[in-house]
PQR file of N, CA, C, O and H, with PARSE charges and radii, in Angstrom:
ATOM      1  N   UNK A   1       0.389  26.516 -24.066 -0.4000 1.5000
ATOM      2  CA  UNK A   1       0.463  26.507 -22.619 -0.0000 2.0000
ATOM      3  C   UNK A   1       1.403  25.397 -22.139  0.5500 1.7000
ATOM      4  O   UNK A   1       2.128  25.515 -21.151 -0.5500 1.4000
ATOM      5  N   UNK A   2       1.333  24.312 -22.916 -0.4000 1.5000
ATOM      6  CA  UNK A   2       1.859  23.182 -21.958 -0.0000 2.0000
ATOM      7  C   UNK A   2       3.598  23.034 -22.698  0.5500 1.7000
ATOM      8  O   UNK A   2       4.462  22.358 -22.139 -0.5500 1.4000
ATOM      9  H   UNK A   2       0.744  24.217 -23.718  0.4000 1.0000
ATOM     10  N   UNK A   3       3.811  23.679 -23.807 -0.4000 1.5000
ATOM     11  CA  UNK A   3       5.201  24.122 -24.420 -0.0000 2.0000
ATOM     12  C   UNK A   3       5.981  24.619 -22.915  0.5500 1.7000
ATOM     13  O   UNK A   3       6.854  24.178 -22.168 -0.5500 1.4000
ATOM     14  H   UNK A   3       3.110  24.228 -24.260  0.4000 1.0000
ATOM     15  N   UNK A   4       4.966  25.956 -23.007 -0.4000 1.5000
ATOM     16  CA  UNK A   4       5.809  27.533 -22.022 -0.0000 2.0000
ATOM     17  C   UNK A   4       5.996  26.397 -20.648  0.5500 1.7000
ATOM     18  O   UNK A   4       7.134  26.254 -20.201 -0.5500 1.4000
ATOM     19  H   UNK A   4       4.256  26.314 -23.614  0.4000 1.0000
ATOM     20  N   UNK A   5       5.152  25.827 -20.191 -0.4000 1.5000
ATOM     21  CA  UNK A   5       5.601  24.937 -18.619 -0.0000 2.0000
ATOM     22  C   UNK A   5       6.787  24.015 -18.749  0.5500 1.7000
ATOM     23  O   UNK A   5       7.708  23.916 -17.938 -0.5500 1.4000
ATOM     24  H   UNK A   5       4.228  25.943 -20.555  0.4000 1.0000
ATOM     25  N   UNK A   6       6.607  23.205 -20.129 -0.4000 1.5000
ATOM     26  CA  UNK A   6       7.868  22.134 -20.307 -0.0000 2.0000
ATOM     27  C   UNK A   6       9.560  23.290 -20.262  0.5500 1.7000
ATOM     28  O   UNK A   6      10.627  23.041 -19.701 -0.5500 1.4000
ATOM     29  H   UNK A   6       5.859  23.285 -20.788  0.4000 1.0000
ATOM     30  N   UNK A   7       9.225  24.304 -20.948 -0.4000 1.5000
ATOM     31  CA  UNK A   7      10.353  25.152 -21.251 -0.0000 2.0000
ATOM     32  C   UNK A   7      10.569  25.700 -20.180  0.5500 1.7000
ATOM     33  O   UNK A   7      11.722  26.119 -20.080 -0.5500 1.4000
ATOM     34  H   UNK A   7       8.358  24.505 -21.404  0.4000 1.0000
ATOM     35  N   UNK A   8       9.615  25.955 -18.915 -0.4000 1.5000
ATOM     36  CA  UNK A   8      10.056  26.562 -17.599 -0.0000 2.0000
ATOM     37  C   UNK A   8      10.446  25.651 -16.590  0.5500 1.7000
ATOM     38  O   UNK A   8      11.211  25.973 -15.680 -0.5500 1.4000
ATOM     39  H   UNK A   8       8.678  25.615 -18.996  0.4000 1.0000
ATOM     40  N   UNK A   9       9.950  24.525 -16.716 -0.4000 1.5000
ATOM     41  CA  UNK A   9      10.834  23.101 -15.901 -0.0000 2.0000
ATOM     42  C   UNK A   9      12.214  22.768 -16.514  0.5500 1.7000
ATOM     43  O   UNK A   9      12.335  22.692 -17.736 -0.5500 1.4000
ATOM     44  H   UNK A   9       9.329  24.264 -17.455  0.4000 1.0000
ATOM     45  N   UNK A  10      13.099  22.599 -15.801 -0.4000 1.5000
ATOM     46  CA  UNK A  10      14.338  21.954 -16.327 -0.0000 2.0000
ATOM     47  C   UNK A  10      14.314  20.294 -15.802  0.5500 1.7000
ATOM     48  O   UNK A  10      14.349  20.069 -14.592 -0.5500 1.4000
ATOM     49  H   UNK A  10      13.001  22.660 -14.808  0.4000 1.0000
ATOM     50  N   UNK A  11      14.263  19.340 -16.636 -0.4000 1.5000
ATOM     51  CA  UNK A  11      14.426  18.304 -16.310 -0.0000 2.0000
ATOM     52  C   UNK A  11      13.287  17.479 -16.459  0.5500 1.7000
ATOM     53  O   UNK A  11      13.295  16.288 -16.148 -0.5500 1.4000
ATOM     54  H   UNK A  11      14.234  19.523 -17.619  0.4000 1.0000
ATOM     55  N   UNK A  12      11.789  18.387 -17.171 -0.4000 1.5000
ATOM     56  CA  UNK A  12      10.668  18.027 -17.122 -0.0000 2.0000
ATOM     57  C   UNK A  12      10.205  16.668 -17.984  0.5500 1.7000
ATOM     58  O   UNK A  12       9.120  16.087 -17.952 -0.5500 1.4000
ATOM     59  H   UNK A  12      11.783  19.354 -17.424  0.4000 1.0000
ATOM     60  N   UNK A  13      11.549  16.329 -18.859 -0.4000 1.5000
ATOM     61  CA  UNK A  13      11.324  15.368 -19.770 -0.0000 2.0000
ATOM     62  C   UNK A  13      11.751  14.120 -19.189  0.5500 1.7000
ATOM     63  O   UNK A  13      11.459  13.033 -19.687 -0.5500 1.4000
ATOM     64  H   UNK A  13      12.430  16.801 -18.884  0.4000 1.0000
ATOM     65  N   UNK A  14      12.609  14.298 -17.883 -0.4000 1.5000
ATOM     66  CA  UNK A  14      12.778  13.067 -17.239 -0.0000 2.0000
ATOM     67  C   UNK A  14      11.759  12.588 -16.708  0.5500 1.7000
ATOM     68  O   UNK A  14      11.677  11.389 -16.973 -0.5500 1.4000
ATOM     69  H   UNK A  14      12.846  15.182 -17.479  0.4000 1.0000
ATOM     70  N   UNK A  15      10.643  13.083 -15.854 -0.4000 1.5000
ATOM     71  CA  UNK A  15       9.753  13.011 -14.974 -0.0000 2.0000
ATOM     72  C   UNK A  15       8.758  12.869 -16.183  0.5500 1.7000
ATOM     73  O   UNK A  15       7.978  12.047 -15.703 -0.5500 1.4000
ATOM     74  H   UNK A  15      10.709  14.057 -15.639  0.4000 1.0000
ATOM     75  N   UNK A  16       8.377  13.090 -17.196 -0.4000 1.5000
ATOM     76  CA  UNK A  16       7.636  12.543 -18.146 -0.0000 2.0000
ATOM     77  C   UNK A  16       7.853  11.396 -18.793  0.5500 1.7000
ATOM     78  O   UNK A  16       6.863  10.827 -19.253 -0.5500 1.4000
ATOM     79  H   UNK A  16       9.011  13.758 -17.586  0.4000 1.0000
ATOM     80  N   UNK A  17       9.335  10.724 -19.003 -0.4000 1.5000
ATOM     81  CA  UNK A  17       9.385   9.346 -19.342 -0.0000 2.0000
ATOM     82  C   UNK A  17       9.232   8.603 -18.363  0.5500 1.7000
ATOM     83  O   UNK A  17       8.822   7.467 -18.604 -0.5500 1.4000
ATOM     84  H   UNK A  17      10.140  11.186 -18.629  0.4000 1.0000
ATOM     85  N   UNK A  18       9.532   9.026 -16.805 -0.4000 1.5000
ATOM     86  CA  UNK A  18       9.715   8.039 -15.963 -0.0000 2.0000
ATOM     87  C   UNK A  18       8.124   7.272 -16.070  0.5500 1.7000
ATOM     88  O   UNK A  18       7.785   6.125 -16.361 -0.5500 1.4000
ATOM     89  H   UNK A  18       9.865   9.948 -16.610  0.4000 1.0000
ATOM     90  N   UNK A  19       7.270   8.652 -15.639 -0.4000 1.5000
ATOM     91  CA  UNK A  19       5.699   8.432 -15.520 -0.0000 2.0000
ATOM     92  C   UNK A  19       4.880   7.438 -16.672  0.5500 1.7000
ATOM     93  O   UNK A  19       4.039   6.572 -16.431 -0.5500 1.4000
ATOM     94  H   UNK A  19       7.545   9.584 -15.403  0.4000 1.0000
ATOM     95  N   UNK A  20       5.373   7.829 -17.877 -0.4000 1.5000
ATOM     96  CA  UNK A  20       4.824   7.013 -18.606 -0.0000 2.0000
ATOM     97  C   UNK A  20       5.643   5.411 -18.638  0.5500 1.7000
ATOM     98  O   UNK A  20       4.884   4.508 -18.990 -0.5500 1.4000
ATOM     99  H   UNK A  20       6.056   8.532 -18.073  0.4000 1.0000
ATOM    100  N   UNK A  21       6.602   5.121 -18.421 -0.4000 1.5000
ATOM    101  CA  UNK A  21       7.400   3.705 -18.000 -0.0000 2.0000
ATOM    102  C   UNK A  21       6.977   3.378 -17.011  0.5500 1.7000
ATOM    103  O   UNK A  21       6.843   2.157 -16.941 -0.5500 1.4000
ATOM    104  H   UNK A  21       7.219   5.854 -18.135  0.4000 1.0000
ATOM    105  N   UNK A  22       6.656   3.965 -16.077 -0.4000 1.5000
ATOM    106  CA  UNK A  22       6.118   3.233 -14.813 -0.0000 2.0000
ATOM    107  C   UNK A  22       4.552   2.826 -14.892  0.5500 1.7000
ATOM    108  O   UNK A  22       4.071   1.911 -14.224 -0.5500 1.4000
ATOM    109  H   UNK A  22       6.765   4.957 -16.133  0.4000 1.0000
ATOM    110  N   UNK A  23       3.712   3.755 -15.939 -0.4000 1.5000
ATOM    111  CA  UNK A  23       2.683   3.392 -16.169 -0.0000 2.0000
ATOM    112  C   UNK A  23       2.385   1.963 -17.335  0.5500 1.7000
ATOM    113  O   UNK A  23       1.517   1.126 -17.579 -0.5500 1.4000
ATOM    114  H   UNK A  23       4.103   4.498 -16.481  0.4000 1.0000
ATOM    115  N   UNK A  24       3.559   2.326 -17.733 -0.4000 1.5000
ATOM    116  CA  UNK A  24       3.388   0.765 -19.075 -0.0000 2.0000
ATOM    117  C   UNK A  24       4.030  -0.670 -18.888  0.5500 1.7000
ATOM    118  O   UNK A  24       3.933  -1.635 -19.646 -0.5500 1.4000
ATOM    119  H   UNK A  24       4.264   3.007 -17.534  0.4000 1.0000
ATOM    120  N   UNK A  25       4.897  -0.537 -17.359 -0.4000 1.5000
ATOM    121  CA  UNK A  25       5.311  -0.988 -17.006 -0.0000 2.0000
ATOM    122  C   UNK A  25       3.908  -1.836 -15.845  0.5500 1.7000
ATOM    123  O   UNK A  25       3.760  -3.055 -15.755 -0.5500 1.4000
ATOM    124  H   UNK A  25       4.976   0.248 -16.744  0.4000 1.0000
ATOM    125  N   UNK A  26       3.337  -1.124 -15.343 -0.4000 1.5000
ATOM    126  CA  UNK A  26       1.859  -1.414 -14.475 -0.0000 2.0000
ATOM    127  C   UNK A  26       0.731  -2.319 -15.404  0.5500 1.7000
ATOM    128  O   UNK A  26       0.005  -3.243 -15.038 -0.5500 1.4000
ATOM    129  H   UNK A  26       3.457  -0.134 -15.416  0.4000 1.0000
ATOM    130  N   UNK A  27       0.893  -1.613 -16.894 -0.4000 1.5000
ATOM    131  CA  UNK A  27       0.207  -2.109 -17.807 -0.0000 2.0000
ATOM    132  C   UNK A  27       0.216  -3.358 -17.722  0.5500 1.7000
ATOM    133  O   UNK A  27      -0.573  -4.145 -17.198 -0.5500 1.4000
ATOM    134  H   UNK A  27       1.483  -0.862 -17.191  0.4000 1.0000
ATOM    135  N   UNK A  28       1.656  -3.567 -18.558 -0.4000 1.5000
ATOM    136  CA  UNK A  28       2.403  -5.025 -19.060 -0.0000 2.0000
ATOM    137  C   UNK A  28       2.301  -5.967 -17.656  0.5500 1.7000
ATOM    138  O   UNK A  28       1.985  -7.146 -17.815 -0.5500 1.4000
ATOM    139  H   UNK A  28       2.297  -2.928 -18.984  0.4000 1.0000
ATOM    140  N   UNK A  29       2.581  -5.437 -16.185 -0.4000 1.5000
ATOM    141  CA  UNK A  29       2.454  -6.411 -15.643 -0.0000 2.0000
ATOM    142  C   UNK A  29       0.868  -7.051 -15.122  0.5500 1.7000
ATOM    143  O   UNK A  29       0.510  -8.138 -14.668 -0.5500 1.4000
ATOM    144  H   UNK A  29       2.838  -4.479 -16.056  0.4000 1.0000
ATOM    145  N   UNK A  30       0.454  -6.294 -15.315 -0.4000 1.5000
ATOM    146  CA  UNK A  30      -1.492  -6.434 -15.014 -0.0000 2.0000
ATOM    147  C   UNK A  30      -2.027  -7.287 -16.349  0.5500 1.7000
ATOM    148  O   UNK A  30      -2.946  -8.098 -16.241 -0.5500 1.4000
ATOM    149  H   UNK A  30       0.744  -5.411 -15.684  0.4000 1.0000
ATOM    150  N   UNK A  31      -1.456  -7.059 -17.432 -0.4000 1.5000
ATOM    151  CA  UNK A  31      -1.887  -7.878 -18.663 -0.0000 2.0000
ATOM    152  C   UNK A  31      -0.806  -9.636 -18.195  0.5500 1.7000
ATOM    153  O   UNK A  31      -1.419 -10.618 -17.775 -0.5500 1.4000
ATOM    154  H   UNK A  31      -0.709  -6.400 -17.520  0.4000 1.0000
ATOM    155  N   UNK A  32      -0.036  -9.649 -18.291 -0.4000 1.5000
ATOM    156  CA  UNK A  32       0.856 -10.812 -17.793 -0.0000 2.0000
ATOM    157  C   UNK A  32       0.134 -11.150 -17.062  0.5500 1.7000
ATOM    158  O   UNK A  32      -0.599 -11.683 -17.895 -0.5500 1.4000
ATOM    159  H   UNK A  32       0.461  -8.852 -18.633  0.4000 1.0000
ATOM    160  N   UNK A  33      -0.586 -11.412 -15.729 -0.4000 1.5000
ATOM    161  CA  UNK A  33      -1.000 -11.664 -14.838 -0.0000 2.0000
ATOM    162  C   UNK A  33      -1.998 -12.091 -15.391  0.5500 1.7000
ATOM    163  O   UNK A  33      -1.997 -13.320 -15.460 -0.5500 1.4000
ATOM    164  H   UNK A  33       0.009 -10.979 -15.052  0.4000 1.0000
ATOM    165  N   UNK A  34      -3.058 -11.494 -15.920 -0.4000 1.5000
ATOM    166  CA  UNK A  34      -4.494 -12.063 -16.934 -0.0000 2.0000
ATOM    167  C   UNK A  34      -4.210 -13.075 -17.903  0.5500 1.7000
ATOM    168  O   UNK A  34      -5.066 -13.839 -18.348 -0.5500 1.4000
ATOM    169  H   UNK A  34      -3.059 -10.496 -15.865  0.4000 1.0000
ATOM    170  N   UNK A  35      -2.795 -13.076 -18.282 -0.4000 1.5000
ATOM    171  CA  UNK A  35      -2.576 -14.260 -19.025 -0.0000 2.0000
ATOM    172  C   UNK A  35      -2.333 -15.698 -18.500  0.5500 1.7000
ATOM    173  O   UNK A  35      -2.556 -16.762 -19.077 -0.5500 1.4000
ATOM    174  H   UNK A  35      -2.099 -12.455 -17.921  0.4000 1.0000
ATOM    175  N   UNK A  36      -1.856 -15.487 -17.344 -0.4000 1.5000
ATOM    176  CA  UNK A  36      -1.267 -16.249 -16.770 -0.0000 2.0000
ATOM    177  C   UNK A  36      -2.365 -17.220 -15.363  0.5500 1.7000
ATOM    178  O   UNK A  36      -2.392 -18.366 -14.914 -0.5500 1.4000
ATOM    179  H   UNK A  36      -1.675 -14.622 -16.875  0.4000 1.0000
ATOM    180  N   UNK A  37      -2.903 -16.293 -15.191 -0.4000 1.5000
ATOM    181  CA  UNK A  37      -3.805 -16.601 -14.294 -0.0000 2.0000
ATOM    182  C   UNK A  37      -5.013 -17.967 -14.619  0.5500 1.7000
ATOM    183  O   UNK A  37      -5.920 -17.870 -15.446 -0.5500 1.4000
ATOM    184  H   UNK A  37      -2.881 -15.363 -15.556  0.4000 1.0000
ATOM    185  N   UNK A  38      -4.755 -19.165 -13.776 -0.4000 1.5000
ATOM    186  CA  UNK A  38      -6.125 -20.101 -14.652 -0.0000 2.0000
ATOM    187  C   UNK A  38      -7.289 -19.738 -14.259  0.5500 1.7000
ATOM    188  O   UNK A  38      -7.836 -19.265 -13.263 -0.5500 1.4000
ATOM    189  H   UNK A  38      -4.018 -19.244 -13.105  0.4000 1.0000
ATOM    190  N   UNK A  39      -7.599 -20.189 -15.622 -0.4000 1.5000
ATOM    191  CA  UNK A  39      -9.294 -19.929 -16.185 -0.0000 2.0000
ATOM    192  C   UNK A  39     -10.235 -20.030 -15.195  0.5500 1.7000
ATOM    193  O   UNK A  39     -11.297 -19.411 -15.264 -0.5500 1.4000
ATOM    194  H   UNK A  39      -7.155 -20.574 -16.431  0.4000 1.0000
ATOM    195  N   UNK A  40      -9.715 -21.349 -13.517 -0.4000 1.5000
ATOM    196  CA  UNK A  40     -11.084 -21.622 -12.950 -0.0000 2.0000
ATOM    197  C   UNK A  40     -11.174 -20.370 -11.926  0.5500 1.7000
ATOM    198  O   UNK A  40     -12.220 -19.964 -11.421 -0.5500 1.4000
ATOM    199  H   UNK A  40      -8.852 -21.852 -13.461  0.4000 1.0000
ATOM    200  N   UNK A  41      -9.772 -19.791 -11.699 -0.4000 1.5000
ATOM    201  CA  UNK A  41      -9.678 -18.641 -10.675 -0.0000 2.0000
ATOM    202  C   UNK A  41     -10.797 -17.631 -11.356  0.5500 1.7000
ATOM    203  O   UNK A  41     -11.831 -17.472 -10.707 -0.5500 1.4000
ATOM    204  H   UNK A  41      -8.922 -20.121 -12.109  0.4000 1.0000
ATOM    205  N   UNK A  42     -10.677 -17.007 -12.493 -0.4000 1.5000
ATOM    206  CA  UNK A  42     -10.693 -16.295 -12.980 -0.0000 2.0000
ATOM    207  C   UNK A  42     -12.126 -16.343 -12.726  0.5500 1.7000
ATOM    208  O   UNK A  42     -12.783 -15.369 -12.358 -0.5500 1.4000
ATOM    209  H   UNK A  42      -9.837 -17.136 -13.019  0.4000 1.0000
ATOM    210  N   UNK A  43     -12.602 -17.546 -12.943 -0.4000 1.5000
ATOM    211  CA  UNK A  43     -14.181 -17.675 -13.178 -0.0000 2.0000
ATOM    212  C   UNK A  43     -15.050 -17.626 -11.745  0.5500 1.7000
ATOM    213  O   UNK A  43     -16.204 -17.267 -11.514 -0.5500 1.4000
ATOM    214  H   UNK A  43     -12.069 -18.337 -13.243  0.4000 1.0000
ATOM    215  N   UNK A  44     -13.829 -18.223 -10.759 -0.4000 1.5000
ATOM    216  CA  UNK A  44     -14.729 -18.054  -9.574 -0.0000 2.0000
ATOM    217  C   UNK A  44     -14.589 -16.812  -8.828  0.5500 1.7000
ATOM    218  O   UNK A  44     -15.247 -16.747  -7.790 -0.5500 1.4000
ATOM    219  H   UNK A  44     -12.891 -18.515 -10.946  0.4000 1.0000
ATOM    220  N   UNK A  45     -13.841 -15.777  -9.155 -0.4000 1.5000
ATOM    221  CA  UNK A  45     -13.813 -14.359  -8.819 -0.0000 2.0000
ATOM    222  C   UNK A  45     -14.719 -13.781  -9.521  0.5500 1.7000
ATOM    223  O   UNK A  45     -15.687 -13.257  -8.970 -0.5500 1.4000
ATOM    224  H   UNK A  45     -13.307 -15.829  -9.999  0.4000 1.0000
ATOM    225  N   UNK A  46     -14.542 -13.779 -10.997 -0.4000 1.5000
ATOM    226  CA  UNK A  46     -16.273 -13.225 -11.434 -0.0000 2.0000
ATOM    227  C   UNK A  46     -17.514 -13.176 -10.529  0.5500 1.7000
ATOM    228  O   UNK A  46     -17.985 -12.152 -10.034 -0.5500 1.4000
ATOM    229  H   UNK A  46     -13.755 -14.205 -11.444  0.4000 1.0000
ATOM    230  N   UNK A  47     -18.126 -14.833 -10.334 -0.4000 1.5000
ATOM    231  CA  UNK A  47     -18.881 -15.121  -9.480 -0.0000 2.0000
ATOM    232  C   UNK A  47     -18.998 -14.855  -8.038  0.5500 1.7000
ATOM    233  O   UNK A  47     -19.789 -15.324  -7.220 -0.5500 1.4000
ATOM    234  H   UNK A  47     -17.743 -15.666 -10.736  0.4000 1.0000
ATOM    235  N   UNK A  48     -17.901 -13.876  -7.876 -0.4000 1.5000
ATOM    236  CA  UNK A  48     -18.223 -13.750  -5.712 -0.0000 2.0000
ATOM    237  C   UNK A  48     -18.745 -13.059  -6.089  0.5500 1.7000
ATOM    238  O   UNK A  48     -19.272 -13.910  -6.807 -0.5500 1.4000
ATOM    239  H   UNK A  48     -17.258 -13.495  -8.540  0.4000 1.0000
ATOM    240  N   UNK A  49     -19.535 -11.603  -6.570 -0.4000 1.5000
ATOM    241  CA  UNK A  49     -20.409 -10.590  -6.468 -0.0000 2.0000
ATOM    242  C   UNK A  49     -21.579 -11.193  -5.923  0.5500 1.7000
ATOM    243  O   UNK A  49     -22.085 -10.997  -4.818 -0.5500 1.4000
ATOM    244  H   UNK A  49     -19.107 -10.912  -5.987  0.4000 1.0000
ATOM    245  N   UNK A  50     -22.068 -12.217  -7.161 -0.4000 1.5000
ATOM    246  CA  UNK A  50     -23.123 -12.673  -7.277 -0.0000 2.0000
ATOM    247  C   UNK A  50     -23.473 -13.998  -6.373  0.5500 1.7000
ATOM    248  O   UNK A  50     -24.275 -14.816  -6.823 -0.5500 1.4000
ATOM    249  H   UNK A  50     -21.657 -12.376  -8.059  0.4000 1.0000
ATOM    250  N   UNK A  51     -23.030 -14.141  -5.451 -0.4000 1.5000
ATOM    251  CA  UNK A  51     -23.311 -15.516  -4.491 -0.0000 2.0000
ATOM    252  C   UNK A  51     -23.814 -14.993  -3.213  0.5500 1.7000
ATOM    253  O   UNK A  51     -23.426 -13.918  -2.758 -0.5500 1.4000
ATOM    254  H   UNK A  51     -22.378 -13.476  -5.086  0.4000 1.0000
ATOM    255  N   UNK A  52     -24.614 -15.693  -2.674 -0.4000 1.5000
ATOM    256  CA  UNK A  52     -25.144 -15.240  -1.655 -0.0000 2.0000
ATOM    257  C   UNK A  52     -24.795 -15.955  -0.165  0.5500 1.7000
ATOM    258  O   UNK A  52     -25.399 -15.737   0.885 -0.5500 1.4000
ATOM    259  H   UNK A  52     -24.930 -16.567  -3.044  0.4000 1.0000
ATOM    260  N   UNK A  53     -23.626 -16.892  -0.369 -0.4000 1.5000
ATOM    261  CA  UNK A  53     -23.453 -17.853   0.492 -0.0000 2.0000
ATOM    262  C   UNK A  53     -22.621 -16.868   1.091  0.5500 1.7000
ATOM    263  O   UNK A  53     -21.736 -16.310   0.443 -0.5500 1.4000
ATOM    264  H   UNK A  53     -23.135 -17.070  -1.222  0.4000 1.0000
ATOM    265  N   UNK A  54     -22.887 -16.575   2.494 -0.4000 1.5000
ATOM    266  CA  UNK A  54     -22.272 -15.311   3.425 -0.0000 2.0000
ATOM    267  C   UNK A  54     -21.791 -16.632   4.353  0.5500 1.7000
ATOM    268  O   UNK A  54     -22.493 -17.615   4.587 -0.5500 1.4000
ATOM    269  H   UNK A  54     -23.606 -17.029   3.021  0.4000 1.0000
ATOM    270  N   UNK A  55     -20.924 -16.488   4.649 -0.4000 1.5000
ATOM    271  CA  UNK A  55     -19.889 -17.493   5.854 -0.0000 2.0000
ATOM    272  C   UNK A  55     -19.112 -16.896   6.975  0.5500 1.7000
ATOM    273  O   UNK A  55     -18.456 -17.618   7.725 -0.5500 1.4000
ATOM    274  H   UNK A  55     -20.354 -15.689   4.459  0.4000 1.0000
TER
END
């Protein structure tokens, strides 16, 4: 099934690399960011769920 659709799109392999580059590209920058980000941020965003101090 998904052969006969690629073979009835012309150009369908562009729009399939783009999608997956733009998705690994979202990846890599969401992982960068977790690396980069300090530890105390990290820790006090965990903790807003759980606080009850409403301001």
């Amino acid at each position: 099934m998904f052969k006969q659709f690629l073979n009835q799109v012309d150009g369908s392999q562009v729009y399939l690399i783009t999608s997956l580059g733009i998705f690994l590209l979202f990846f890599i920058m969401v992982a960068a960011l977790l690396l980069i980000m300090k530890k105390d941020k990290i820790k006090y965003m965990s903790e807003l769920p759980l606080k009850d101090d409403v301001q």
